[in-house]
C-alpha positions as CSV (number, residue, x, y, z in Angstrom):
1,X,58.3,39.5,118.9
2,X,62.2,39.5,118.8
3,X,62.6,43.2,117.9
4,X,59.8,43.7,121.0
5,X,62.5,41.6,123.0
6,X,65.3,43.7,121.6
7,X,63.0,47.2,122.9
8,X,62.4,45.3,126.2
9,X,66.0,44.4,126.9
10,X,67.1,48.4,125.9
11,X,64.6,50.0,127.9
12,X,65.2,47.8,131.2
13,X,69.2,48.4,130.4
14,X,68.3,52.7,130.9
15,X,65.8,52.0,134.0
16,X,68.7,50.2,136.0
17,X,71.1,52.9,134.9
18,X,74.1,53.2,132.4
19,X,76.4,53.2,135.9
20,X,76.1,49.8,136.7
21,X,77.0,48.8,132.9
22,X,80.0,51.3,133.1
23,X,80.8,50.3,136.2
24,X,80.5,46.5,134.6
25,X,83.0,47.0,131.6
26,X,85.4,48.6,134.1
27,X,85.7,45.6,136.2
28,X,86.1,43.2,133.0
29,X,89.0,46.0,131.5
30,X,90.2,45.7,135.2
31,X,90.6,42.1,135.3
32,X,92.0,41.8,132.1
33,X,94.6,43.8,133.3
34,X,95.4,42.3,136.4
35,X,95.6,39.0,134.4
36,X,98.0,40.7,131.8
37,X,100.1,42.0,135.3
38,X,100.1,38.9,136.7
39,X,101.4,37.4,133.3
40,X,104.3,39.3,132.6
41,X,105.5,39.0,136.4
42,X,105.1,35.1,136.4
Protein backbone atom coordinates (compact mmCIF):
# COMPACT_ATOMS: atom_id res chain seq x y z
CA UNK A 1 0.00 0.00 0.00
CA UNK A 2 2.63 2.74 0.91
CA UNK A 3 5.00 1.96 -1.94
CA UNK A 4 1.48 2.08 -4.26
CA UNK A 5 1.22 5.60 -2.48
CA UNK A 6 4.80 6.41 -3.16
CA UNK A 7 4.05 5.34 -7.25
CA UNK A 8 0.82 7.37 -6.96
CA UNK A 9 2.42 10.52 -5.55
CA UNK A 10 5.43 10.21 -8.53
CA UNK A 11 3.26 9.64 -11.33
CA UNK A 12 0.72 12.67 -10.44
CA UNK A 13 4.14 14.85 -9.69
CA UNK A 14 5.09 14.12 -13.93
CA UNK A 15 1.29 14.54 -15.12
CA UNK A 16 1.18 18.18 -13.58
CA UNK A 17 4.61 18.88 -14.95
CA UNK A 18 8.31 19.15 -13.61
CA UNK A 19 7.65 23.24 -14.38
CA UNK A 20 5.56 23.95 -11.65
CA UNK A 21 7.99 22.00 -9.14
CA UNK A 22 10.93 24.03 -10.76
CA UNK A 23 9.20 26.88 -10.78
CA UNK A 24 8.24 25.91 -6.86
CA UNK A 25 12.01 25.56 -5.59
CA UNK A 26 12.78 28.80 -7.37
CA UNK A 27 10.34 30.84 -5.43
CA UNK A 28 11.46 29.11 -1.97
CA UNK A 29 15.53 29.83 -3.21
CA UNK A 30 14.06 33.31 -4.08
CA UNK A 31 12.63 33.99 -0.78
CA UNK A 32 15.39 32.84 1.01
CA UNK A 33 17.22 35.30 -0.56
CA UNK A 34 15.31 38.17 -0.25
CA UNK A 35 15.14 37.28 3.51
CA UNK A 36 19.07 36.99 3.57
CA UNK A 37 18.93 40.78 1.56
CA UNK A 38 16.67 42.07 3.81
CA UNK A 39 18.98 40.71 6.80
CA UNK A 40 22.16 42.15 6.03
CA UNK A 41 20.48 45.66 5.17
CA UNK A 42 18.55 45.79 8.51
Amino acid sequence: MHDFGFAGDEICAYKISPCVHAAGMAAVLFGVMLFVMYGKLH
